[in-house]
N, C-alpha and C positions, 0 to 999 in steps of 0.2 A: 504494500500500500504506500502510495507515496505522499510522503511527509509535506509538501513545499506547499508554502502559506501565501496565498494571492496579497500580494499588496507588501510582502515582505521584502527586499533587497539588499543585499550584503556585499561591502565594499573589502575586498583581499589585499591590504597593502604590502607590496612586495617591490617597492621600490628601491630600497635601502644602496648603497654604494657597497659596502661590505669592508671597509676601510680596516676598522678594528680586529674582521673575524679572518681577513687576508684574503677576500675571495666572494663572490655575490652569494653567501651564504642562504638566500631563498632559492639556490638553482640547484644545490649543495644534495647526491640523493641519498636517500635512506630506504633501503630497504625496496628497490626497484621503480620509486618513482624519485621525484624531486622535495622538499617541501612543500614548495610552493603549490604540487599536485596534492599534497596530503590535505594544505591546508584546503584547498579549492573544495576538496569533495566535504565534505559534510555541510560545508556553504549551500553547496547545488541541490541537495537534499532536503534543506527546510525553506529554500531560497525561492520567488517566484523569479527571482535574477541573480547575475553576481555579473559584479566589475571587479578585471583585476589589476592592478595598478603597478606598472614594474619601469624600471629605469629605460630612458626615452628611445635608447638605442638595442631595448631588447627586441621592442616592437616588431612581427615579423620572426623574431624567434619560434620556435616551437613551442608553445605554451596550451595551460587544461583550456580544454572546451569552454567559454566561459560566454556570458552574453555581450559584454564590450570589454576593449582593452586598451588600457590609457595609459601615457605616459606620467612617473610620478614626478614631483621637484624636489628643491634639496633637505627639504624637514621631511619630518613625520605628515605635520598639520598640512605641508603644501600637497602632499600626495593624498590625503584623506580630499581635502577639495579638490581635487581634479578628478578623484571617484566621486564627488559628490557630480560635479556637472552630468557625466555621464549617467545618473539613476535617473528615471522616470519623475517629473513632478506629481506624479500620482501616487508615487508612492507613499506607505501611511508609515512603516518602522523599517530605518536603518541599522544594519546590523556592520561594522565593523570589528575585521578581526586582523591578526598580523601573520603575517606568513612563517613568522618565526616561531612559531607555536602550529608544530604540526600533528600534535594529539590531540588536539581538542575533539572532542566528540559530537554528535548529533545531538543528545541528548542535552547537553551542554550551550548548543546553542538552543534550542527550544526552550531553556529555562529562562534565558535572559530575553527573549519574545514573549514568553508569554507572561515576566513580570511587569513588560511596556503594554501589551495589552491591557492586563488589569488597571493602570491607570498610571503607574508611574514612564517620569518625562525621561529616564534613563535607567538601564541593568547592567552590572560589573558583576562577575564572577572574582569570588576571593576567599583566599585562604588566608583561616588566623596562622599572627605571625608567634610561632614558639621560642624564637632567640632572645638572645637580651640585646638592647638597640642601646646604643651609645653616641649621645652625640661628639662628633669633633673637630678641631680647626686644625690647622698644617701648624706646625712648631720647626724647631731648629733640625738642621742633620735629617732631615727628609721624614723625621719623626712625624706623627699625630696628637695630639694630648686632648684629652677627654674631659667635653666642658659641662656634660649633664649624663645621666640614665634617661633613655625617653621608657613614659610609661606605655607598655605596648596593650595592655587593656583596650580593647576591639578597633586594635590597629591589624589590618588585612591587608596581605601582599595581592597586587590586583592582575587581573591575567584579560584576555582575551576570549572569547566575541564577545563585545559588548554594542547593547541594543539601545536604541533612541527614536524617540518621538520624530520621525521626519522632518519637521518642519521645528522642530528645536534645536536636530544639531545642525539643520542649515543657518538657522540665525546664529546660535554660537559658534559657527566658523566665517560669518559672513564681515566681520572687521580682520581679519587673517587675523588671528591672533595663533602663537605658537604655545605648545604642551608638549610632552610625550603619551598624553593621557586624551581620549577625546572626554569623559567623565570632566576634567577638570575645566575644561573649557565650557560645559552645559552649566556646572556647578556655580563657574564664578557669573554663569546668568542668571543665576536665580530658580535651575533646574531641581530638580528631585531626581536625585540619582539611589538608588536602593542597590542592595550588594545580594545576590544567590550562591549560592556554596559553589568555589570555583571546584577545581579538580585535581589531586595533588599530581596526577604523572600529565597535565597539558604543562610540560617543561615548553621553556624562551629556549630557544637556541640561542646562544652568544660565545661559544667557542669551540673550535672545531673535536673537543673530546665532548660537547654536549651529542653530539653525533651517536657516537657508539651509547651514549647513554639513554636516547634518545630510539634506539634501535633494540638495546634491552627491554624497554618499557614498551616497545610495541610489540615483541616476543611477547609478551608477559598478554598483553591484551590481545591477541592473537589466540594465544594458547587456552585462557578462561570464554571466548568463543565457543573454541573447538570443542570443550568439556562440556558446554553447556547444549550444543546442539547434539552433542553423542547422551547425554542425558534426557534429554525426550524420545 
């Protein structure tokens, strides 16, 4: 039965330069496809569209089946608007996700839809954070020194797809303002952003041993499949 919600559309940001990770790490494959392929599919699945948005000169590349495909710019925030131009202005909830995050699941994104259904103006998936957070400033000899404990009492590490009211995160990106977060740009409007239990294995890729780790954990969900379909 197929999942994909009329009026729904999800923008795939897969622009990134790859500077940090040595290499355009949304091309990067795991496990016989790309990211950029892992991330696309469960898009397309609850998606009535998807835009995927990848650096200007990939265009023409061999890239997932997707309904438009846009060049990104040099942020986060400029490549979210450049998928924005390309969705339908019919559309009613955008769903933005990053290519770096290639476990995310179906299920995963239907949870953050169906919180902007219910009424709120944005949905972030997030896990409580268990560490102890420390704040600190740069000191001598390349050192750190530590200027507070932040309390991490329902402080949540935030992940990817995250959903919004169409026409709210078109006006929170409509003065270009930059985030790494589109949540925080809805927020400083005045948005309602509500948080659904993110998912502990949709790991960020950000360095090339996130890869293999990133390839265990899909073993892993692969294999709890497998036992579950041999169990009916």
């Amino acid at each position: 039965m197929s999942l994909r919600r009329a009026g729904v559309w999800t923008i795939v940001v897969a622009g990134g330069s790859g500077n940090r990770f040595g290499s355009r790490k949304q091309f990067s494959p795991l496990e016989g496809k790309t990211l950029v392929e892992w991330a696309v599919e469960p898009a397309l699945a609850v998606s009535e569209g998807v835009v995927l948005v990848v650096p200007a000169d990939s265009i023409g590349d061999t890239l997932p089946a997707v309904d438009a495909v846009v060049g990104g710019g040099t942020t986060r925030a400029e490549s979210v608007r450049a998928g924005l131009v390309a969705v339908p202005s019919g559309a009613g909830v955008i769903v933005v996700h990053d290519a770096a995050r290639p476990l995310a699941s179906v299920a995963l994104f239907e949870s953050v839809i169906a919180a902007v259904a219910d009424g709120a103006d944005g949905a972030i998936p997030g896990i409580p954070v268990s560490d102890t957070l420390k704040r600190t400033v740069a000191g001598t000899g390349g050192a750190r020194h530590v200027t507070s404990t932040v309390d991490r009492e329902g402080v949540v590490a935030v992940q990817t797809p995250q959903a919004f009211r169409a026409a709210i995160l078109r006006r929170a990106h409509k003065d270009g303002g930059e985030s790494t977060d589109d949540a925080a740009l809805v927020e400083e409007g005045g948005g309602t952003v509500v948080v659904v239990d993110g998912e502990p294995g949709n790991l960020k890729v950000t360095s090339p041993s996130d890869i293999e780790r990133a390839a265990y954990l899909l073993g892993m969900v692969q294999g709890d499949r497998l036992m579950n379909q041999e169990a009916r």
